[in-house]
N, C-alpha and C positions, 0 to 999 in steps of 0.2 A: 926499108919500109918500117913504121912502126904500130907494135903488137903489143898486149901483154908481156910475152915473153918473144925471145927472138931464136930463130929455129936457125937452127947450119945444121947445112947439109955436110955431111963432112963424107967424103968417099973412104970409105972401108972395104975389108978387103971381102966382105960379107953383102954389099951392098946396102948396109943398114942406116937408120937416122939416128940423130941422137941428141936426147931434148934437153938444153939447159936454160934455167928459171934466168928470170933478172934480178940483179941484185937489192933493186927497192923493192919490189913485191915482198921477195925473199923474207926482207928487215919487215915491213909492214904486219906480216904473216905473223912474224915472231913475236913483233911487240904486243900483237892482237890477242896471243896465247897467252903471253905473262899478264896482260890487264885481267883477261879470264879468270883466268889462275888466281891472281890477289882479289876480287871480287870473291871467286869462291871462297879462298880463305879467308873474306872478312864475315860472308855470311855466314860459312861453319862457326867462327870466334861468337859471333851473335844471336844463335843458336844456342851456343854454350853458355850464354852469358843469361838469354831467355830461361834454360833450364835451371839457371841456380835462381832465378826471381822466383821462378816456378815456386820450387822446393822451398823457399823460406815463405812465400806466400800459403803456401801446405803446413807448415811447421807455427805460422803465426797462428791461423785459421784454426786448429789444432787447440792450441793453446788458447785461442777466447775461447773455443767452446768449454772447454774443461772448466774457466772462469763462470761461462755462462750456468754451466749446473753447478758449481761452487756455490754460486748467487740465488738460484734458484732453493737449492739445500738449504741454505742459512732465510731465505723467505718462508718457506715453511717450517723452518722449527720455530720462527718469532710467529708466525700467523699462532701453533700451538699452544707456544709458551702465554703467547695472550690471550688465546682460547680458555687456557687453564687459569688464568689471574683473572679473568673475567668471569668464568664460575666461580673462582674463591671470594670474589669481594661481591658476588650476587650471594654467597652463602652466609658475607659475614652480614649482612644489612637483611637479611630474615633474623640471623643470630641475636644483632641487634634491634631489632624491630620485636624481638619476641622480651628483651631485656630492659628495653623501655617497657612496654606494657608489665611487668611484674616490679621494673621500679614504682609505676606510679599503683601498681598496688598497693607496696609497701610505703608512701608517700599517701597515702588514702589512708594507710593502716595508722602511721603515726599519728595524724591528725586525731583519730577518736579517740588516740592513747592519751594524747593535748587533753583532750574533753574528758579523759578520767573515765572511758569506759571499754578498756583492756585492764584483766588480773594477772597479773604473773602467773607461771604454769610450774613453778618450783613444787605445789603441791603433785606434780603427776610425776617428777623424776624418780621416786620411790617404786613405780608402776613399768619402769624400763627395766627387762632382761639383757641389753645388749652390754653394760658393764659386764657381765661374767663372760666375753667371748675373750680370747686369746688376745692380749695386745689392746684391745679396746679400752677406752674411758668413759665416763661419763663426767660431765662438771654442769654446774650452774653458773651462769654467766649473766647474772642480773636478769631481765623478766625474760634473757635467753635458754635455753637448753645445749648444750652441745656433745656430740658424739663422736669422740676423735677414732681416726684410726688410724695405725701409724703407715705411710705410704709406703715405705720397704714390703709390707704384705700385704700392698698389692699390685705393685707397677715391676715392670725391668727396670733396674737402676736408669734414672734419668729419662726414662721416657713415659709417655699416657700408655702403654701397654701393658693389662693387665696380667699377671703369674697366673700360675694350675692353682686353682684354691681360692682364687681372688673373687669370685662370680659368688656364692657360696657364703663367704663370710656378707657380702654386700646384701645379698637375699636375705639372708638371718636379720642383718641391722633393718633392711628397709621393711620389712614384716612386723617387728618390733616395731617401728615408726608408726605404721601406716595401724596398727591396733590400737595406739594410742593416742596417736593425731592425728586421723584419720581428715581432718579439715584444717588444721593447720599449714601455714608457708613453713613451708622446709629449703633451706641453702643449701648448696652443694657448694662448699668451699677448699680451691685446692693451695694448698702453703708447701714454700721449700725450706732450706737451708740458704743461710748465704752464699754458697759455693759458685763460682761464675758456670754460665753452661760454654758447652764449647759444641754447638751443633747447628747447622743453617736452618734446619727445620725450626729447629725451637732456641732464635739466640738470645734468650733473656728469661731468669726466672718466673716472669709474670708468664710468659710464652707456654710453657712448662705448666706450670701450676693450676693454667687457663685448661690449656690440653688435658691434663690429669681428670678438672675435677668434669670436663665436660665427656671422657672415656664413661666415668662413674654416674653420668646420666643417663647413657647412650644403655650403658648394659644394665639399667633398670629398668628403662620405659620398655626395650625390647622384650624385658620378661615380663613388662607388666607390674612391677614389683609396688612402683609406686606412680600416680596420676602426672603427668607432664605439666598440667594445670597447679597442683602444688608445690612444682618445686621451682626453683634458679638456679643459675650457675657461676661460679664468679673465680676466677683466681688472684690470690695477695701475692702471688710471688715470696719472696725471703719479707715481706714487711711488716709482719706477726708474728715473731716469736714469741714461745711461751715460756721457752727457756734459752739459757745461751749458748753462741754458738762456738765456744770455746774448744769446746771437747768435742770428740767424735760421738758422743750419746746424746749431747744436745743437739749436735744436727741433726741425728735420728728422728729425736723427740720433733724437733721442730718441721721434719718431712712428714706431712697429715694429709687427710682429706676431714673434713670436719663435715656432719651434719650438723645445720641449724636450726633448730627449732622455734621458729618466731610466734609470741602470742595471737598476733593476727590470725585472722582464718579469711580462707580464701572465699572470693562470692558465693554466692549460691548459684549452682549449676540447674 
């Protein structure tokens, strides 16, 4: 008869049966187990294979982020950086804005000087106290007046920052000005030495010189000392010397802040 498997009876001495398989099942069985078998081991291998995608997809994702606020960082420090160059060039165009109107003052003033009706002020230099202050000048400079001071006493070397003492000598000179030309234009002109600068704030003498003489406006108008309305501000950088810069004494001499005193006089308020 045929079965599955085939049964014999086999007489023992127990009276027992006893089952044996067919030999194709048997092989069938077997090779069923090994297909099993390599299927699992392929899905484990692919599993493993998934978990290392995994791990670098974690490890990349990782990494653009840290890009991603890298990018973000360097956006906001140029959003600032332009923030702040955008105040400075809105501050230089009042600066200039207020530079033009005192040029065309002085461009008004020439004009009447054309017409012969400005005097020289060399008669009021006799009338200036601020020649006797320490380090101070006094000179005539054709229908100008000028009042040098030597910038050593009054900036840190190389920079618009005023020394202990610097506020004081400044007060003294502009009090003297303002009793004696009380309506006159007055310059505030800052001069260096030839000496190259070596600073990104300030990299060029005029830079410097600009910087100095407008310190020296900043801490007079705050005291009051002298009207905002009569003065300017201007820097020559190293291109005025009055003496050479040979020596270490003539760079000195030639580091100043000058008041100008111009015949003109300012409108009527």
């Amino acid at each position: 008869m045929s079965l599955c498997c085939t049964v014999l009876l086999l007489a023992t001495g127990c009276g027992r049966l006893a089952y044996k398989p067919n030999q194709q099942a048997a092989a069938a069985a077997e090779q069923q187990m090994q297909l099993v078998a390599q299927q699992s081991q392929e899905y484990q291998s692919r599993a493993q294979s998934l978990d290392r995608d995994n791990q670098e997809l974690e490890t990349i994702l990782a990494q653009s982020r840290q890009k991603v606020q890298l990018l973000t960082d360097e956006i906001n420090t140029t959003r600032d950086q332009l923030r702040t160059t955008t105040d400075q060039l809105l501050a230089m165009r009042e600066d200039n804005s207020q530079l033009r109107t005192k040029t065309s003052a002085l461009m008004a003033s020439v004009n009447q000087r054309e017409q012969g009706e400005i005097r020289a002020n060399n008669s009021m230099m006799k009338n200036l106290a601020s020649g006797d202050l320490p380090g101070v000048q006094v000179r005539q400079d054709g229908d100008l007046l000028r009042v040098e001071i030597p910038a050593d006493q009054l900036f840190m070397p190389g920079s618009p920052y005023l020394k202990e003492g610097a506020q004081q000598l400044l007060t003294s000179v502009a009090n003297d000005l303002r009793q004696n030309f009380p309506e006159h234009i007055i310059g505030i002109e800052g001069h260096t030495d030839d000496t190259a600068t070596h600073s990104q704030q300030y990299p060029s003498n005029h830079h410097l010189s600009a910087a100095q003489a407008l310190s020296v406006y900043n801490a007079l108008i705050e005291r009051g000392s002298l009207p905002a309305v009569q003065l300017f501000v201007i820097g020559h950088g190293g291109n005025h010397a009055v003496v050479s810069n040979a020596t270490d004494a003539g760079k000195a001499r030639n580091r100043r802040i000058e008041f100008v005193v111009y015949p003109e006089r300012i409108a009527s308020r």
